[in-house]
N, C-alpha and C positions, 0 to 999 in steps of 0.2 A: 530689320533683319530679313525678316520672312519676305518683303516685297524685294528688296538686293537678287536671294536668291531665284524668285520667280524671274526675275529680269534677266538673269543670269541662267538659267534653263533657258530661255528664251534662242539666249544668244547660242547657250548649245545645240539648240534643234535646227538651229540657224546656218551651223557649222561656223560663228565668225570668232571663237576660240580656240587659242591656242589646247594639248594636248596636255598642259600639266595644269592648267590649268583646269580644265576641264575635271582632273580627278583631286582635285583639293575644292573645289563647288561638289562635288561627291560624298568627300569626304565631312564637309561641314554639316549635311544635310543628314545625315547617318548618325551626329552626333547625340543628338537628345534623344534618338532612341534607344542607343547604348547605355549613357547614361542615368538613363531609367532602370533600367535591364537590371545595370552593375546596382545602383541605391537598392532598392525591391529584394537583390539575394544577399545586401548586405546588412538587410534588416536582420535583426535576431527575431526568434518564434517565439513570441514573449507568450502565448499560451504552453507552448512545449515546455519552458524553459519555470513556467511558475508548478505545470505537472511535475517537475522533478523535482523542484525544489521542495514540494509538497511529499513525494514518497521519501527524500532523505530525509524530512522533520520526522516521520513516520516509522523510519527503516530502523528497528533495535538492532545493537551486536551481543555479545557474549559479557562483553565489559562491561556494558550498560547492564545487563541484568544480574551481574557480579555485585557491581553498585549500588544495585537497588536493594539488593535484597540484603547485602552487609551493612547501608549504610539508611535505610528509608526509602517506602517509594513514594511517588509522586502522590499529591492531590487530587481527589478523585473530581468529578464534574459535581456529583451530586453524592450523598449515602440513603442505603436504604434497611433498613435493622426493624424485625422480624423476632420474634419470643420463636421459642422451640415448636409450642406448639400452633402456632401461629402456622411456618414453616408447613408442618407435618399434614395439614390441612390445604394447604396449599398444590404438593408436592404427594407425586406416586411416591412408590418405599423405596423404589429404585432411586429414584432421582432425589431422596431425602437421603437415602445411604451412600451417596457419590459425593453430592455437594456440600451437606452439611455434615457427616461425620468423616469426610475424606477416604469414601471407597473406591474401588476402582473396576469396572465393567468391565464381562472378559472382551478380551479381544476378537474383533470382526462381526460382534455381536450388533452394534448400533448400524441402522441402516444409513447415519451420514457419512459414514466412513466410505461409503464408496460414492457418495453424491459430487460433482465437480459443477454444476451450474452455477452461473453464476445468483450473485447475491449476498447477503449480510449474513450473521450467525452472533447471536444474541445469549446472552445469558437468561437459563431456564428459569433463575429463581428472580430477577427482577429487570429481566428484559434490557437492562444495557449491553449495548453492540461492542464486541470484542475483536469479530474478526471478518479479512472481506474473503470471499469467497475466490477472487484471484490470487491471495497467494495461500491458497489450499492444496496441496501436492501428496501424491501417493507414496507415503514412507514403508507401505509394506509390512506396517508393525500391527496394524489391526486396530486402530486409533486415528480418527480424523487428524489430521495433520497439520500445521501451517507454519510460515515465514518468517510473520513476524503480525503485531496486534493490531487491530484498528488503528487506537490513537494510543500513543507513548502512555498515558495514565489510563488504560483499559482493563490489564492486567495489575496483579501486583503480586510481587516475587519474594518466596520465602524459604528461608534453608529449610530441608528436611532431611534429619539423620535418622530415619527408620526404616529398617531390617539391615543394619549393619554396613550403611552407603550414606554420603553425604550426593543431595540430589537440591534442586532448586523445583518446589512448588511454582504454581499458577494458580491463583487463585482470582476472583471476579474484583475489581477492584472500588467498589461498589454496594457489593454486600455480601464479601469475604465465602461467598459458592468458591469450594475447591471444583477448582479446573481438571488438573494436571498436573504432567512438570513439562520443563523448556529442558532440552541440549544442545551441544554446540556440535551436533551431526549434520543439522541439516543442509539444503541447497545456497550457494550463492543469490543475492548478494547478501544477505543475512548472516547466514552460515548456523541461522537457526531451525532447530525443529519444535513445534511448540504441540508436543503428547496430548489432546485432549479427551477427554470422557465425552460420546455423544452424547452423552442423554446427560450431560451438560448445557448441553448446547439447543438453540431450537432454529432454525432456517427462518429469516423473514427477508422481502425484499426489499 
């Protein structure tokens, strides 16, 4: 093929071809670069395409945590259980009266609340990661904020009907640290807000 068309430029430089022909030896030689061009953008971005597939495994809604929490949540990776005083040794009183007896820190107090770098955010009482620091958002509420959890069995979700509200707990799914609670206020595409206690939480990268 390739020596045809050298021949055949030949003769065009030659001028001993006709004019139509001359643009169909043009047009053959044009070929395989095009259809490179067109194969190449009709690859799919199989990196792109496995990063999405990876945040919708990841991405909770409102129904999933309805589920979870009326019906069982998931299997954790590992547990880690802790005597009281065990705990109390471990743990400032702040951070024993948050996590372990399900208090709740006033608001705007914790300085994560307004941290947005990126990074991980781990649970204080046994260091499993709960959440990424991309989808951390400013709810205004005075409570570090997020999306939606690390990994689907990060958290685990528990009704709570005290002070006169039926609400959905966050707890460390791990070793049962009260979190918070999740509602269904927050941003797209979640439509989650997941309430946390800083001083639940500790920043690692």
């Amino acid at each position: 093929m390739m020596n045809f068309v050298k021949k055949t430029l030949a003769k065009i430089s030659a001028g001993r071809l006709p004019a139509g022909l001359v643009l169909l030896t043009c047009s053959l030689t044009a070929l395989p670069a095009c259809n490179s061009r067109t194969a190449a953008s009709a690859r799919p971005d199989s990196t792109s395409s496995e990063k999405t597939d990876k945040t919708k495994q990841t991405m909770m809604t409102w129904k999933d945590v309805l589920n979870y929490a009326s019906n069982g949540n998931p299997a954790p990776d590992k547990r880690v259980e802790k005597t009281k005083a065990e705990w109390q040794q471990q743990l400032t009183k702040e951070q024993y009266y948050v996590t372990r007896e399900h208090g709740t820190e006033s608001p705007f107090s914790n300085e994560l609340c307004y941290k947005h770098d990126p990074g991980l955010y781990a649970c204080i009482c046994c260091g499993s990661l709960l959440f990424d620091a991309n989808v951390k958002f400013d709810s205004g509420t005075g409570w570090p904020s997020f999306t939606t959890p690390y990994q689907e069995n990060s958290v685990k979700y528990i009704k709570d009907s005290s002070f006169g509200m039926v609400r959905i707990e966050t707890q460390c799914n791990v070793c049962d640290a009260h979190l918070g609670h999740v509602f269904p206020d927050g941003p797209e595409p979640s439509g989650l807000r997941y309430c946390i206690n800083g001083v639940a939480l500790k920043k690692v990268d």
